[in-house]
C-alpha positions in Angstrom: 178.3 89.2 98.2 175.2 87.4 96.0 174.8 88.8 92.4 172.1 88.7 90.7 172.5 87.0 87.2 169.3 88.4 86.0 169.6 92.1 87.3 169.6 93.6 83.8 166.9 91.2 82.0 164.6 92.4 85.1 165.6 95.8 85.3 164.7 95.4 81.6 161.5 93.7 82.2 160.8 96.2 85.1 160.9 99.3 82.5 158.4 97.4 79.6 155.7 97.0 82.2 156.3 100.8 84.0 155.5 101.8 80.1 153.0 99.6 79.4 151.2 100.8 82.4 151.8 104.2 81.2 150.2 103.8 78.0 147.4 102.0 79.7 146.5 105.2 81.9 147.2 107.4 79.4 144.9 105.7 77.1 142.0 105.5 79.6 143.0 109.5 80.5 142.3 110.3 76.6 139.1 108.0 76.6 137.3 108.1 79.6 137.0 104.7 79.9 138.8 102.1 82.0 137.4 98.9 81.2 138.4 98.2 77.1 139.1 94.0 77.7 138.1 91.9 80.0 141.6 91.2 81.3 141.3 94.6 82.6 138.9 93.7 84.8 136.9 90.8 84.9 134.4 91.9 87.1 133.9 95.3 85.3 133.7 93.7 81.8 131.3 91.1 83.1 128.8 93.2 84.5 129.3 95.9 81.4 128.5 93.0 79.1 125.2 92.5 81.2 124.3 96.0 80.7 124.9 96.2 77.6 122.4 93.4 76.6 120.0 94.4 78.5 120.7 97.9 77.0 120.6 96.1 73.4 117.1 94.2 74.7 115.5 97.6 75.1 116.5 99.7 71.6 115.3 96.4 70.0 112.3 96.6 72.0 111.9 100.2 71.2 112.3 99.9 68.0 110.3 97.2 67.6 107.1 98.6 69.6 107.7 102.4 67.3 106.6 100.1 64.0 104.1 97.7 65.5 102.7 101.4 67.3 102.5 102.6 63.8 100.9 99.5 62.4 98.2 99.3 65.6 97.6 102.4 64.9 96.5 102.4 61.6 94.4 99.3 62.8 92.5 101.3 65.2 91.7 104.0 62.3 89.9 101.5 60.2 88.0 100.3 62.7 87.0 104.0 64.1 85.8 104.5 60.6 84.1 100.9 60.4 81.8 101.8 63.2 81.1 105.0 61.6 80.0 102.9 58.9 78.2 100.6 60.3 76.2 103.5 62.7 75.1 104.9 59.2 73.8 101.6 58.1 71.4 101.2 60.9 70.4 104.7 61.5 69.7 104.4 57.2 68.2 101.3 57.7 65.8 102.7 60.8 64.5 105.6 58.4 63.7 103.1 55.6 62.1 101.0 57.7 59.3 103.5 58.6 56.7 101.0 55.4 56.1 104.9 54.1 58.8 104.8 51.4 58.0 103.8 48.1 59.9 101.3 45.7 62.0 104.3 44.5 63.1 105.2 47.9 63.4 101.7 49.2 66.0 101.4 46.2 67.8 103.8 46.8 68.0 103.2 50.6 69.3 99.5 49.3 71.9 101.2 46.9 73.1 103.0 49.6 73.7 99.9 52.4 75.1 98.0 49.5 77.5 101.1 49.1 78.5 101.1 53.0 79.0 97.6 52.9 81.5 97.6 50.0 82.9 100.3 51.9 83.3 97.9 55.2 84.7 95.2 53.5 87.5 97.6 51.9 88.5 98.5 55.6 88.3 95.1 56.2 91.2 94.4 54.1 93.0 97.6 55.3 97.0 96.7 54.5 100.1 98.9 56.5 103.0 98.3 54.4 101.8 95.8 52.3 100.4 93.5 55.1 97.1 93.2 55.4 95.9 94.2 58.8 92.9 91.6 59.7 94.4 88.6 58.7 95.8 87.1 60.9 99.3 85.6 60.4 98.7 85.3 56.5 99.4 88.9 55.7 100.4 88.3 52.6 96.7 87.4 51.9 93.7 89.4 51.3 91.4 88.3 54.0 88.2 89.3 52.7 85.5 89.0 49.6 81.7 88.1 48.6 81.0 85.3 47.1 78.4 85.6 44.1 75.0 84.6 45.5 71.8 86.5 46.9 72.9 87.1 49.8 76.7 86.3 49.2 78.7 84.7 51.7 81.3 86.2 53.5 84.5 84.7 52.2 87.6 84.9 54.5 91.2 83.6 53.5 93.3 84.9 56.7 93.4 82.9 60.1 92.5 83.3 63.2 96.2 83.6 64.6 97.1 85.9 67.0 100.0 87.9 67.4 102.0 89.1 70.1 104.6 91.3 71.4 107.0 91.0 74.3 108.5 92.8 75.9 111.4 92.8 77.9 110.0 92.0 80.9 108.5 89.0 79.5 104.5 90.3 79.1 102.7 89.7 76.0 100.9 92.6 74.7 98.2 91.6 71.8 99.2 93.3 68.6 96.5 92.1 65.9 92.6 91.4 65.7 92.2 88.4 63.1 89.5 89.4 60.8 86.9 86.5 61.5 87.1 88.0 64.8 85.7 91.5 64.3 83.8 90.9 60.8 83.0 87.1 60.4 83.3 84.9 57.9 80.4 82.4 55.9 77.1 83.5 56.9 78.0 85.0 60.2 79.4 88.3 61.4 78.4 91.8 61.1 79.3 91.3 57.1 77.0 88.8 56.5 74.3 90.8 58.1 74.9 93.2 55.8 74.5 90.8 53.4 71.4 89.9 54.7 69.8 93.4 55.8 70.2 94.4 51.7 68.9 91.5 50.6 65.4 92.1 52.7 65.1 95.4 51.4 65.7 94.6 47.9 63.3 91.9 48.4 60.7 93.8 50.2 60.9 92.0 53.3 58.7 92.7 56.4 59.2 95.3 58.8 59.7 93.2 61.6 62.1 90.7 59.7 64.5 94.0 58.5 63.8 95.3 62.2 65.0 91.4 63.3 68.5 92.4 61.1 69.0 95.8 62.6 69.1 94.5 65.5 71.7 92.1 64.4 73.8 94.4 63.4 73.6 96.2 66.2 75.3 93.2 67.9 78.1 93.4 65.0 78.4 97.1 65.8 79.0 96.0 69.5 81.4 93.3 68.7 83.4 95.5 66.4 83.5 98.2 68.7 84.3 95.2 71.8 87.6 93.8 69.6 88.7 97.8 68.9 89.1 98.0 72.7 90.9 94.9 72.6 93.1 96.6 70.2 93.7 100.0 71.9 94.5 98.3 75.4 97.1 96.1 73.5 98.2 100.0 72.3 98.1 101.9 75.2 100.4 98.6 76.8 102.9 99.0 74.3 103.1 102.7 74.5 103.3 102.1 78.3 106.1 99.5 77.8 108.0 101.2 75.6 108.0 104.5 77.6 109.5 102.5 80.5 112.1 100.7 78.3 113.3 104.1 77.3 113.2 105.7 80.7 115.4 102.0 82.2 117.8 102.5 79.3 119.0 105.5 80.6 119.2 104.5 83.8 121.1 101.1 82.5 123.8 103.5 80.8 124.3 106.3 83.8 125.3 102.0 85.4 127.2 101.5 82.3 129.1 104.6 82.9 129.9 104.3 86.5 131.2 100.3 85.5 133.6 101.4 83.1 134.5 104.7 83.5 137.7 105.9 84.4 138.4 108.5 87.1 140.7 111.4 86.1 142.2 112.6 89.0 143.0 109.3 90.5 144.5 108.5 86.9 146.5 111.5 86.4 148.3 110.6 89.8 149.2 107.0 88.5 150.5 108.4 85.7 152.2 110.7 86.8 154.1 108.1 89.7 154.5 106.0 86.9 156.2 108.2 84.4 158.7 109.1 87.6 159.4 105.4 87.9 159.5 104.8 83.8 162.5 107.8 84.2 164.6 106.6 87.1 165.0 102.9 85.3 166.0 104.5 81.7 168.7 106.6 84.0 169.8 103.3 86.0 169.9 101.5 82.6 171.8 104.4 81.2 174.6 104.1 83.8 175.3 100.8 84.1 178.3 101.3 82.7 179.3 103.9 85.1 179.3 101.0 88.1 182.3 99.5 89.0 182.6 95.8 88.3 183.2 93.1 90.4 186.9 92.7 89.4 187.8 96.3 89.6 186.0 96.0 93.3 188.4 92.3 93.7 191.1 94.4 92.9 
């Protein structure tokens, strides 16, 4: 008869891995979860660590899109009250244009386009949390002022950068309008028309030349109201985009879920076979002494 030398190091050996395995499904009984390394499968923890970046791509994204939301936002209220501004100017401008108002009234009419235009070029340099809005990427800087002069010029320190988001798809949804875009800089731009539409009346310039700078800023109204679409399409995008990132996150964690978690009935039977198990090798070990040897058996 063969004996094996090792009997009792792998009876020993058998008895640490019945209760390691016994912790192991009790642990993943208690948590729900069945995937905690990746030595407990590879193939689970791989495709969990997929999800969860993706998962961690999204709240990012979210996150990201609720501030620059907040920020475009405010954006699109400053120019809502620019055109509201500028509509004023050229219906006010239209009435005094009429050659029946006297100098009085034609100074007052002046008074009250210079007023509108301060008024535009304070919206102009709109800030959201202490970045200023049409600047372009120097947000730091105020993008607009007048330089002294009759008419001033427009002065304009931002740049003409534009900024984008992605998302995480990969799209680029337009987040800022640089301020040369919508209100012009030098002697250009709905500003400088401004500029130029008080300085005729305070002049007493011809009908037809003020009729010549309503029209202009018409145009400025148009391109103003042209980069505000711009704006609320980059908006509506992001809104859109960060709806669906929402709406895929729950549908990466219900994959999550079905990765790593662990399934209780199936568990509670391993458990269950392997707490028999862990109990017959304690009562072998525990009666070893009991068995005869092999010289009592010589004997």
């Amino acid at each position: 008869m063969r004996i094996d030398p090792n009997f009792v190091q792998n009876l020993i050996s058998a008895v640490n891995q019945v209760q390691a395995n016994e912790q192991t499904y009790t642990n993943e009984i208690s948590t729900g979860v069945s995937v905690n390394s990746l030595s407990d499968n590879p193939a689970a923890a791989s495709q969990d660590y997929l999800l969860r970046s993706e998962i961690s791509a999204n709240d990012s994204f979210i996150q990201s899109a609720s501030t620059l939301g907040s920020q475009m936002q405010v954006t699109d209220t400053a120019l809502g009250s620019v055109v509201t501004q500028l509509t004023s100017a050229i219906s006010l401008a239209t009435q005094g244009n009429n050659g029946t108002l006297n100098a009085s009234n034609v100074a007052a009419v002046t008074n009250q386009l210079a007023g509108i235009r301060d008024e535009v070029v304070s919206l102009a340099n709109s800030s959201y949390q202490g970045q200023y809005l049409f600047a372009g990427s120097r947000t730091q800087t105020q993008p607009f002022a007048l330089s002294p002069g009759s008419p001033p010029l427009v002065l304009y320190s931002g740049d003409s950068t534009v900024t984008y988001a992605v998302t995480p798809n990969g799209q680029n949804i337009q987040m800022n309008l640089p301020g040369n875009q919508v209100f012009g800089s030098g002697s250009t731009g709905v500003l400088a028309t401004m500029n130029t539409l008080i300085n005729d009346f305070s002049t007493g310039a011809s009908a037809s030349t003020i009729a010549v700078d309503i029209s202009h800023l018409s145009a400025g109204l148009q391109t103003v109201s042209q980069q505000r679409v711009i704006l609320d399409n980059g908006l509506s995008r992001l809104q859109a985009s960060s709806t669906y990132a929402q709406s895929e996150t729950t549908q990466l964690q219900a994959a999550q879920n079905a990765v790593i978690q662990s399934n209780p009935a199936k568990l509670a039977a391993e458990l269950s076979q392997t707490t028999t198990q862990n109990t017959s090798l304690i009562d072998m070990i525990a009666n070893l002494d009991a068995l005869p040897t092999l010289f009592s058996r010589l004997n």
